[in-house]
N, C-alpha and C positions, 0 to 999 in steps of 0.2 A: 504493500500500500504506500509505504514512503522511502523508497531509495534513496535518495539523497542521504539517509539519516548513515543505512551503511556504508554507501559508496565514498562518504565523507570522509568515514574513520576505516577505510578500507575492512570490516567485518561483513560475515556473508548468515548471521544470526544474532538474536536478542542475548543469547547469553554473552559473547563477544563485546558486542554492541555497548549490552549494560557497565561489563567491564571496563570499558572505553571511557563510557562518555560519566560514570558514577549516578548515584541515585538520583537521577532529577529528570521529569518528564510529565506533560502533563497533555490534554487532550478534550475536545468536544463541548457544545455547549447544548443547550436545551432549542433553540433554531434549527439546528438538523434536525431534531426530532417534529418540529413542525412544519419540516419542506417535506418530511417524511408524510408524513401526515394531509400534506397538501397534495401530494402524487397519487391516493388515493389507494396507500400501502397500509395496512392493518396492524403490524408487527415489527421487533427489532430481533433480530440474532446477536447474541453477546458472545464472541468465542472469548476463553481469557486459559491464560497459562496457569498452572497451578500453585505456581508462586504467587498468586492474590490472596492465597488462602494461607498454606504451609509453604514457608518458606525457612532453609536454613540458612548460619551464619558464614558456611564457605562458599551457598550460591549466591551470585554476584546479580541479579534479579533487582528491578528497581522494585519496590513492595509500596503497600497505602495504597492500591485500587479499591479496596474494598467498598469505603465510602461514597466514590464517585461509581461505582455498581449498582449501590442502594439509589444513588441519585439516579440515575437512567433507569430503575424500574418504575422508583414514584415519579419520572417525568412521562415514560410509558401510560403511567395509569391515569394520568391528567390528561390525558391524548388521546386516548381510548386504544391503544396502543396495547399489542402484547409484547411476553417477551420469551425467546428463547435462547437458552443457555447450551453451551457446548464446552468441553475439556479441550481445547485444542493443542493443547500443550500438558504432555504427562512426563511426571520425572521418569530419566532416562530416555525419552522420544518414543514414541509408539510408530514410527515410521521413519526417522532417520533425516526427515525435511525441515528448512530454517521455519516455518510455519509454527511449530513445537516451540522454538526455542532454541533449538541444538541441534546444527547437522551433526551428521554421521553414523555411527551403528545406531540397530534398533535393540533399544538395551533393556525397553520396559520389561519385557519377561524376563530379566538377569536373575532378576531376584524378588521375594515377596514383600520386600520392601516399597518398591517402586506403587505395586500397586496396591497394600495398602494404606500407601501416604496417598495416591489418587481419589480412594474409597474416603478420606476423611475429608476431602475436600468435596467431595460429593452430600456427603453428609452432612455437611457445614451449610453446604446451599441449600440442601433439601429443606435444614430448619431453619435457616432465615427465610427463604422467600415460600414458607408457604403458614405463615404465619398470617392472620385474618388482615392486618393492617394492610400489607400491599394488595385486598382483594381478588385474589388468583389472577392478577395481571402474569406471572412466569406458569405457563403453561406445558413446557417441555422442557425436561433438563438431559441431553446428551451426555452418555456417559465414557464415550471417546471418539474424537474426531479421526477419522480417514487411518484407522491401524491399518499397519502392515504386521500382522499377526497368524500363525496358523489357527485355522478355523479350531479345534479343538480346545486351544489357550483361550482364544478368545469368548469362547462361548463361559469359559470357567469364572472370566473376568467381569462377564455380561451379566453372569448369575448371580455373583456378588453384588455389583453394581444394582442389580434391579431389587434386589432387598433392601438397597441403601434407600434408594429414592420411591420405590414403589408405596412405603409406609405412607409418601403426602398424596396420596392420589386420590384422597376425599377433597381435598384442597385444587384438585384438577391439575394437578402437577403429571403429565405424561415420562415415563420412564420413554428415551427414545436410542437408539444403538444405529450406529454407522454401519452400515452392509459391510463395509471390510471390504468390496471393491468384489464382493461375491455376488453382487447383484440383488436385488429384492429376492426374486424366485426361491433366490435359498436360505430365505429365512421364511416358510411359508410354513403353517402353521407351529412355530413356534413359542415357545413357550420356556424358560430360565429353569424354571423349577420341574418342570412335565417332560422329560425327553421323547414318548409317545403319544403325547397333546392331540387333540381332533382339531383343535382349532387356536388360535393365537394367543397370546395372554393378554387379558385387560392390560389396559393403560399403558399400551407399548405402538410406539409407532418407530418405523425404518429409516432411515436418513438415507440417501443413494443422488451423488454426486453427478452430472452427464454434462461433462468439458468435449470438445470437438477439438482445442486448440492443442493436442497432445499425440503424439504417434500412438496407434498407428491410422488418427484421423486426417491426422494433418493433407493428404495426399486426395481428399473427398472431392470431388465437385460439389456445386450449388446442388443440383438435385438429388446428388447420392445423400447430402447432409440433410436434405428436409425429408426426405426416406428414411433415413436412420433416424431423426428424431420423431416423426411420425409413430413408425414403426414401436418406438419404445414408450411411448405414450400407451400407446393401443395394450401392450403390454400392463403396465400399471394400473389401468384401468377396469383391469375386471372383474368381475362382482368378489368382493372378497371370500365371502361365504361357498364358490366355487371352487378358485385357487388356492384359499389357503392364506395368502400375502398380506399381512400384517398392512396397517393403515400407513403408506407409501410418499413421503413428503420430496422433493429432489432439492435435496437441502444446498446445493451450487450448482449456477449456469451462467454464461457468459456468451456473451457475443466475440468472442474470438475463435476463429479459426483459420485453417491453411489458406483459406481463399484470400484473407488481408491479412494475414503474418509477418508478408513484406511491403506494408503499406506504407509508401513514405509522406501520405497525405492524412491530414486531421477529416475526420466526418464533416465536421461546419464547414469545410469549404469542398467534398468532394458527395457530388449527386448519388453519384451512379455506387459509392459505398455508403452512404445513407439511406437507398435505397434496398438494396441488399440487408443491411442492419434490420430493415423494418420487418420484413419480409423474415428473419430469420429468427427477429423477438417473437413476433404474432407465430411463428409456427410451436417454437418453444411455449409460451404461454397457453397454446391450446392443448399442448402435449401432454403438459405437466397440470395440466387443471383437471380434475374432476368435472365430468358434464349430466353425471347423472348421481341416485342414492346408493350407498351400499359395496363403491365401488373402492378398493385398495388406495388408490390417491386419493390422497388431501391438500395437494400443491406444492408451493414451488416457492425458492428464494434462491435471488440472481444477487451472484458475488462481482461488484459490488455497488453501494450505492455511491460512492465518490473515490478516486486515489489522488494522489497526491499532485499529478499531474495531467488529471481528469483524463488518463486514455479511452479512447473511446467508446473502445469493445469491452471494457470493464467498470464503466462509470454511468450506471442509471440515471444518475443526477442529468448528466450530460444527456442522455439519451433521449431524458423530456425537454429539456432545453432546445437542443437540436432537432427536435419531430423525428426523432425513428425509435421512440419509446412512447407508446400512446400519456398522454396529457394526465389521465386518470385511470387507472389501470381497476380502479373499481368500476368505471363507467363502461361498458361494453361498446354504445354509439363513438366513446371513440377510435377505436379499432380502425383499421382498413380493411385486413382480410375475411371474408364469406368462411364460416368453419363449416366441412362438409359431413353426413350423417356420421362418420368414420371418426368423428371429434380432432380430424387435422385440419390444416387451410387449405382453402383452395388454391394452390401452385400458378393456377393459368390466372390467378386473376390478375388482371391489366393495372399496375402501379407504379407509380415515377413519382420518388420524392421531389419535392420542389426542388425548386433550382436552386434558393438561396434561402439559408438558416433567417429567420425572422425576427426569432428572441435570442435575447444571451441569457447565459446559466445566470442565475442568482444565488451567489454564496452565500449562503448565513454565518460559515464559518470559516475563515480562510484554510482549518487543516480539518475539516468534517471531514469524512471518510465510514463509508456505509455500503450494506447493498438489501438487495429486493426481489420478492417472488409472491408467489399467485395461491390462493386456497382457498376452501370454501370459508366464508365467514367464520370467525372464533365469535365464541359467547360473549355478550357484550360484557365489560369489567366491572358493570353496577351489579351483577349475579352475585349471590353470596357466593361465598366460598363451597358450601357443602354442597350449592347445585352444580357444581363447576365440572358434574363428570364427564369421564373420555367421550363419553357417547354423546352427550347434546352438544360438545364442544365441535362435531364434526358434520351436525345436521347442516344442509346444504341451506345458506341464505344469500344467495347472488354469488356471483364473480367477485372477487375479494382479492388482493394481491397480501404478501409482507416483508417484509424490509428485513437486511438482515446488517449488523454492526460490526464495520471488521475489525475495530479495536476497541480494546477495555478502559482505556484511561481516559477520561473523562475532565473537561475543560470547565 
């Protein structure tokens, strides 16, 4: 999200990073959350490292997010704003990417240490946010981002994890687990505690990632890529109670792929790739959306809502500013594309972005940094807490989008 910060102090991760620059950094104000809000996005994503919570004295981790956590939930909840939390960062890296924290091995199963210093940070969240005062505004708490883990370990980790957090799930807190890059399909009718389950376990829903901009996509055409996204939509989409497939969110997506990889042009000034863009969100967003009851998806959140340098294929912000991100992503009449019975777009439909960007981005905050995706309505945040269950939280009330937060520290 902010290069500069590494590229500065020549480090390729936050632990380096922190090292570098010492304990001082700060982040976001309550304006982002009302551009969010203006986009006509429902929800914030909070990923945060586990150093907000447990942190020790030889990791070099700036610490003190906590407070500024608390403040983006109760600013969430003044907004009508939900919010969902993810571990993106587990000691010892659960995937070996600067994303964590820490490049290099994947060290999390080293030891039982690792994970259960993770499980008390899970446990710390569970009981602050699902206390009455923030009104079940934190709906979903993910209990590891994008492991690279064998399916066996992980599921060991998953079981724990979901005893951690599944106790607030009177409070509507969803217990939510990252596919592990195994795809939804193979987690269909499961269950943490049931190994031969009929059917999924309450209060759990799948997190499942779908990047284009990555080998071995990178090499797609235009129409092999609205195929493929199509295609997996259709996928996710089907009656639960048929396949099995736990309630299906595509917790990251992005407008970047092989087709402008090598773009040496900005979208506000090039037609024919903001065209494209438009044409490539409305296919995603109809992919990722549920269009009927009952069905595995619950939507969708695009990585992200602002970087540092507003790139184009990864800055929603940008994307409504420039018109190749619909205006209101709750409003349907803004759309372009016709979605055909098959819940994709129409391909053939005849569209040409204007010629010339109209508005400019309005910053609220000169380092806001965010993103955003699609779902059926969440329960609105005046619900008590004890009606907040998984079930009515997913009954279908319009095209809904929601925003997801790409950093923890808070301005």
């Amino acid at each position: 999200m902010t290069p500069s910060l590494f590229n500065a102090t020549a480090t390729a991760d936050e632990w380096h990073l922190c090292n570098v620059l010492g304990k001082t950094e700060t982040f976001y104000t309550r304006d982002d959350f009302v551009a969010i809000k203006a986009a006509g996005l429902t929800s914030v994503r909070i990923p945060l490292g586990y150093w907000a919570v447990d942190l020790l004295d030889y990791e070099p981790y700036v610490s003190g997010q906590y407070p500024y956590l608390i403040q983006a939930v109760q600013w969430a909840g003044e907004l009508d704003l939900t919010v969902f939390m993810d571990i993106h960062g587990a000691p010892g890296s659960q995937n070996g990417w600067e994303e964590t924290g820490l490049v290099g091995p994947v060290a999390f199963s080293a030891n039982t240490s690792n994970s259960d210093r993770t499980l008390k940070v899970l446990q710390n969240l569970t009981t602050e946010f699902s206390k009455d005062q923030y009104g079940g505004v934190v709906t979903n708490i993910e209990l590891l981002n994008e492991p690279l883990i064998g399916l066996p370990q992980l599921k060991v980790f998953y079981t724990a994890g979901y005893n951690v957090v599944g106790v607030a799930n009177t409070s509507g807190i969803n217990v939510t687990i990252h596919d592990g890059f195994y795809n939804p399909h193979s987690w269909a009718y499961y269950d943490p505690n049931n190994a031969t389950a009929a059917v999924a376990a309450d209060y759990l829903t799948v997190d499942t990632h779908q990047f284009w901009a990555f080998a071995p996509y990178t090499d797609l055409s235009k129409a092999e890529l609205l195929q493929q996204v199509c295609a997996f939509g259709q996928s996710i989409r089907l009656q639960q109670s048929a396949s099995g497939i736990p309630p299906t969110l595509v917790g990251e997506w992005s407008l970047s792929t092989g087709v402008t990889a090598n773009s040496t042009t900005d979208a506000g000034q090039d037609q024919a790739k903001r065209t494209w863009f438009r044409q490539l969100f409305e296919a995603q967003n109809a992919a990722f959306t549920p269009n009927g009851a009952g069905q595995s998806s619950i939507g969708w959140y695009f990585w992200a809502w602002q970087t540092e340098y507003d790139i184009d294929a990864w800055s929603y912000r940008k994307g409504v500013a420039d018109g190749y991100i619909p205006s209101n992503i709750s409003d349907p009449s803004t759309y372009v594309f016709p979605v055909l019975d098959t819940g994709c777009i129409d391909t053939t439909f005849d569209y040409t972005a204007p010629a010339t960007v109209t508005t400019s981005a309005t910053t609220p905050s000169s380092t806001a940094s965010t993103t955003a995706n699609s779902s059926w309505n969440a329960t609105p945040t005046s619900k008590s807490a004890a009606d907040r269950t998984h079930l009515d939280r997913w009954e279908p009330a319009g095209w809904v989008a929601i925003a997801s937060l790409a950093m923890i520290s808070l301005m």
